[in-house]
C-alpha positions in Angstrom: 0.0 0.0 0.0 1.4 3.4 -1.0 2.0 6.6 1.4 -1.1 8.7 1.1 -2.7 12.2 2.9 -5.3 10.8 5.4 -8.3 14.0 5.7 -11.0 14.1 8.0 -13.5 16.5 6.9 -16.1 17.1 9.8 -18.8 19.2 7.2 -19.9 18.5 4.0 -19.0 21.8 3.3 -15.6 20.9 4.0 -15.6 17.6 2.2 -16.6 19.0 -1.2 -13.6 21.7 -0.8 -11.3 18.9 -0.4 -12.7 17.2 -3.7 -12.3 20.2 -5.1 -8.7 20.7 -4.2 -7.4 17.8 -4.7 -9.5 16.3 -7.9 -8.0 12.9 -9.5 -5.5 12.8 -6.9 -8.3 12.0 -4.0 -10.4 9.0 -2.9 -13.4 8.7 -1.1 -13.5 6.2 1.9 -17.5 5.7 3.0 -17.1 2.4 4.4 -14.3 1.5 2.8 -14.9 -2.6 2.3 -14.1 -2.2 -1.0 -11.6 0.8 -1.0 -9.1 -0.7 1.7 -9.0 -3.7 -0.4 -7.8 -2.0 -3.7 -5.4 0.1 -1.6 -4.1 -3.3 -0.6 -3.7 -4.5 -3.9 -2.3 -1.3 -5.6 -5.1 -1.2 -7.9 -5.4 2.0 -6.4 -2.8 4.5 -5.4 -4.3 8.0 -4.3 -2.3 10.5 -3.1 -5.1 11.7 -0.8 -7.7 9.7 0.8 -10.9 11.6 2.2 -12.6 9.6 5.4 -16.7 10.6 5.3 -16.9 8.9 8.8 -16.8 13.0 10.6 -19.5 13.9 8.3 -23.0 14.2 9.8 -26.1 14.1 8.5 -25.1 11.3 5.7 -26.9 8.6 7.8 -30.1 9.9 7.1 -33.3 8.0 6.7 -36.4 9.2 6.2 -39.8 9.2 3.7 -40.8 12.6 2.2 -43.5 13.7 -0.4 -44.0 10.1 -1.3 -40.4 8.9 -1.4 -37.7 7.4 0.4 -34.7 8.7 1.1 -31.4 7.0 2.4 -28.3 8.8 3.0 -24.5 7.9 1.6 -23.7 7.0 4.6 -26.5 4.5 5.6 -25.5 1.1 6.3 -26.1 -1.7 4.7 -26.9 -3.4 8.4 -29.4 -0.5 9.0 -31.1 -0.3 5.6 -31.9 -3.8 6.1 -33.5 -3.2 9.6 -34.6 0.4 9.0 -38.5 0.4 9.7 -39.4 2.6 7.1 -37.6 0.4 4.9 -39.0 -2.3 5.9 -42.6 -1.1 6.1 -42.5 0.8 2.9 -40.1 -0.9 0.2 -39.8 -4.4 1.8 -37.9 -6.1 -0.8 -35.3 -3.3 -0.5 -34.6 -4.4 3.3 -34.6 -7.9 2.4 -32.2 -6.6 -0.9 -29.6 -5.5 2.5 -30.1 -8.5 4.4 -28.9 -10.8 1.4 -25.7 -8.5 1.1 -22.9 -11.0 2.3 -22.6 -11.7 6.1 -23.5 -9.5 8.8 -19.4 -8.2 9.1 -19.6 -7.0 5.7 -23.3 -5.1 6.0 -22.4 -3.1 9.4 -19.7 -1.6 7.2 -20.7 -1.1 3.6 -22.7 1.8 2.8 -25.4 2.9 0.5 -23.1 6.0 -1.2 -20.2 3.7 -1.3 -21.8 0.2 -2.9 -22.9 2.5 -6.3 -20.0 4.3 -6.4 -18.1 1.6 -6.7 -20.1 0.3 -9.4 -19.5 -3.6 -9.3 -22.0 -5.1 -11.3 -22.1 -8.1 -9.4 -23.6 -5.9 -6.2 -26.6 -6.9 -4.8 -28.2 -3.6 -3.7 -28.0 -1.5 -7.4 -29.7 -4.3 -9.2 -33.4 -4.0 -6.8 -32.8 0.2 -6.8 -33.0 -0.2 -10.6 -36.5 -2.1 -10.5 -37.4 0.4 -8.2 -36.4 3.5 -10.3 -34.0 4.6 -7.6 -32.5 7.8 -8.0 -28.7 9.2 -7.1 -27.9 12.3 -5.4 -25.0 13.3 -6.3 -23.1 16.8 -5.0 -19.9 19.1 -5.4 -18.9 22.1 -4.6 -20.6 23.6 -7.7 -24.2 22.3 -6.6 -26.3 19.6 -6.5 -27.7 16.8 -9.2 -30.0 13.9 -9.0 -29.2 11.1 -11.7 -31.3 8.3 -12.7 -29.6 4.9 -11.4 -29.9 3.8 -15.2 -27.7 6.6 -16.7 -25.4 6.3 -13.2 -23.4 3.4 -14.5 -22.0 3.8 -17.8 -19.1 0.2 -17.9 -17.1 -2.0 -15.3 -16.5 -0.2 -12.5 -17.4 2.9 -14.3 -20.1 5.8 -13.3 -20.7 9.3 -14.2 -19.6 10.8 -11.4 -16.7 13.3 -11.7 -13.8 13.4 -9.5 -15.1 16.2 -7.3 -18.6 14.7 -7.1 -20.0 13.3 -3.8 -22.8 10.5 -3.8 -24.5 12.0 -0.4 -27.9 9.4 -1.3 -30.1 7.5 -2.8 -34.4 8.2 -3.2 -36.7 6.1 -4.7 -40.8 6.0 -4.9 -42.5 4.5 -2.4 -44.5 1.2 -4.2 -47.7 2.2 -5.8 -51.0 0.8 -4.6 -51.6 -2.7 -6.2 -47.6 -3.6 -6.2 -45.5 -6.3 -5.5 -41.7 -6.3 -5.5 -39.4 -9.4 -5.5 -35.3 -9.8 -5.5 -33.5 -13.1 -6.1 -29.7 -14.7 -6.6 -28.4 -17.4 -7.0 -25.0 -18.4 -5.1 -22.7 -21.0 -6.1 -20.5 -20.7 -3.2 -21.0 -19.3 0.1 -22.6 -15.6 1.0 -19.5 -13.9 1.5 -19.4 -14.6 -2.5 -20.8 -12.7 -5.3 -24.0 -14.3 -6.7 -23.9 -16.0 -10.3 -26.4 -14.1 -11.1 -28.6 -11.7 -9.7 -32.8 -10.4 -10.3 -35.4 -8.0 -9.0 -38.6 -7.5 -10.7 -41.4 -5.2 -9.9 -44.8 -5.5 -11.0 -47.8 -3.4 -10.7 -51.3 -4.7 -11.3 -54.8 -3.4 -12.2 -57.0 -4.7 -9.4 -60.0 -5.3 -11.6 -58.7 -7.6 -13.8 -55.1 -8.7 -12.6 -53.4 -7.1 -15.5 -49.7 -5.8 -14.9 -49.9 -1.7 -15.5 -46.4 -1.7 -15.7 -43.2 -3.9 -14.9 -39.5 -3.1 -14.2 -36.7 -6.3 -14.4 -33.5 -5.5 -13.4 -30.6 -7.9 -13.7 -26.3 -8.1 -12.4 -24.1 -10.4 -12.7 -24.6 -10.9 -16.4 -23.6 -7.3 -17.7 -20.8 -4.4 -17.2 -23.9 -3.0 -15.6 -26.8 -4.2 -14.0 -29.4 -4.7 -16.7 -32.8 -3.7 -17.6 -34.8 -6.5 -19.3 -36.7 -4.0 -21.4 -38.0 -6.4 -23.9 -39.4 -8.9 -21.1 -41.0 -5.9 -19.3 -42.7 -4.9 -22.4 -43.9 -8.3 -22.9 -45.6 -8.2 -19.2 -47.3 -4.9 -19.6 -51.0 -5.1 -20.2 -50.7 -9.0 -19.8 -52.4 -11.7 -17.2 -50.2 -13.9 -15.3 -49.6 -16.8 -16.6 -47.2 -19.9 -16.9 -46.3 -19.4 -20.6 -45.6 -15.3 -20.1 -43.7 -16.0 -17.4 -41.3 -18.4 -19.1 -41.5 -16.2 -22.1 -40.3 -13.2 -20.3 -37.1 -15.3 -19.0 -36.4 -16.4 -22.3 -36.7 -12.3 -23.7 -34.6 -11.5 -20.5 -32.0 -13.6 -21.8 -31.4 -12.3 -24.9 -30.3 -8.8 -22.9 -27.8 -10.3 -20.9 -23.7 -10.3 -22.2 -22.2 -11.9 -19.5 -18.4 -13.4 -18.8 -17.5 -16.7 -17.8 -15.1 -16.9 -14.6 -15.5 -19.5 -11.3 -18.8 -18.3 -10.8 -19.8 -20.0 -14.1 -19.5 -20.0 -17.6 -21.3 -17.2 -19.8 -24.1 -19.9 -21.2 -25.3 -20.8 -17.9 -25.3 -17.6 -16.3 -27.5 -16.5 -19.3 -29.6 -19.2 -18.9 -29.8 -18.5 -15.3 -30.3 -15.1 -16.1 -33.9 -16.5 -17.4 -34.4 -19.0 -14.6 -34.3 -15.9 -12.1 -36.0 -13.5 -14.2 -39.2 -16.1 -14.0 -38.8 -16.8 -10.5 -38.5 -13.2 -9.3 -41.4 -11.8 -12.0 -43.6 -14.6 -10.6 -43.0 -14.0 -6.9 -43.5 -10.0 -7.6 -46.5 -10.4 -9.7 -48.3 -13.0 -6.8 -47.0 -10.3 -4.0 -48.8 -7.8 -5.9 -52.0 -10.0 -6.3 -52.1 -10.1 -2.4 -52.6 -6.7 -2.3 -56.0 -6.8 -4.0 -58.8 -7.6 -1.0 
């Protein structure tokens, strides 16, 4: 690990001015699970490294005007237990609770998971179905970016280097909707799934029709996916067996994934389907249960 500059900015205020000063020669340490790491390995060698851990109000969460709002600096541990969390976007707590072990989620943070932009990350592939968005800031203002322009490649977003991801806000569900995220892990939990899905679905109470339907896949991308073709498929549409499998099989076709230990590229597209009609299927029923 190279010699770096160590800051502790105790504002926000502050924090941006640092960005500011010190541009590409800074890093941002949130949690820093994955950050200490690729100091380790030199795949990264700042000269500066900026600690949020000072910074207050980061660990925010609340619902306002319809929407919920988590902070940068959130927890994965506490998004997962959060009450309004859990009482208003369900599937997004149990999204946190699947994150690795328990070690790993009282350390990771909201901010710090999409700024890394790992595509095999559990948390950005549900925000996506949910039509999260980012909130970005810097000392020349403040932005908010759709979670599907955020990540543009591997490891890639569009932040800048004196841009700050200070949270994430999303829509709380629509009457009549059901939400549902699944993975598939060949290994243990401390390992990244083989492939990764969260589907949404939102249904006409009268006559069970889905009124609209986001899929949202990782694992099997640079990015996580949207299965655009398979939600188009579902809008409109009754549930049944046959549109089920035949959203998977569209899904599919969306997919570009690698092959590596966590399985070759034609099984995790084929996967890629499997979970696609597993999660549309436990979504669209969770949304039929909403009906009285």
């Amino acid at each position: 690990m190279n010699t770096f500059q160590f800051l502790t900015p105790s504002t926000l205020e502050e924090a941006l001015a640092l960005l500011h000063e010190h541009g590409d020669d800074a890093k941002v340490m949130a949690g820093g699970t994955a950050l200490v790491i690729m100091l380790k390995q030199r795949l990264l060698v700042p000269d500066v490294v900026i600690s949020l851990d000072r910074v207050p109000g980061l660990a925010d969460i609340a619902v306002e005007q319809h929407r919920l709002h988590l902070g940068g600096l959130v927890t994965h541990r506490r998004a997962e237990q959060a009450l309004p969390v859990r009482e208003h976007v369900p599937v997004l707590a149990d999204t946190y609770h699947q994150v690795a072990t328990i070690r790993i989620r009282n350390v990771a943070t909201v901010a710090g998971s999409l700024a890394h932009a790992d595509p095999n990350q559990d948390p950005p592939i549900t925000l996506l179905a949910l039509d999260a968005q980012v909130r970005i800031q810097s000392a020349a203002g403040q932005r908010d970016v759709a979670l599907s322009d955020f990540f543009t490649d591997y490891y890639e977003t569009v932040l800048e280097p004196e841009d700050l991801v200070t949270g994430v806000h999303l829509p709380l569900p629509e009457p009549h909707s059901g939400s549902a995220y699944c993975k598939f892990l060949p290994r243990s939990a401390d390992d990244y799934a083989t492939v990764g899905v969260a589907a949404s679905v939102r249904i006409n109470p009268d006559t069970g029709a889905a009124e609209d339907c986001r899929i949202a896949m990782g694992c099997v991308g640079v990015t996580p996916l949207r299965a655009r073709e398979a939600e188009a498929m579902v809008r409109g549409q009754v549930r049944t067996e046959e549109l089920v499998r035949e959203a998977g099989a569209a899904a599919k076709v969306a997919t570009d994934p690698i092959s590596d230990t966590r399985g070759s590229a034609a099984y995790k597209r084929d996967m890629a389907g499997v979970f696609v009609r597993r999660a549309l299927d436990q979504a669209w029923q969770n949304a039929q249960a909403t009906v009285s």
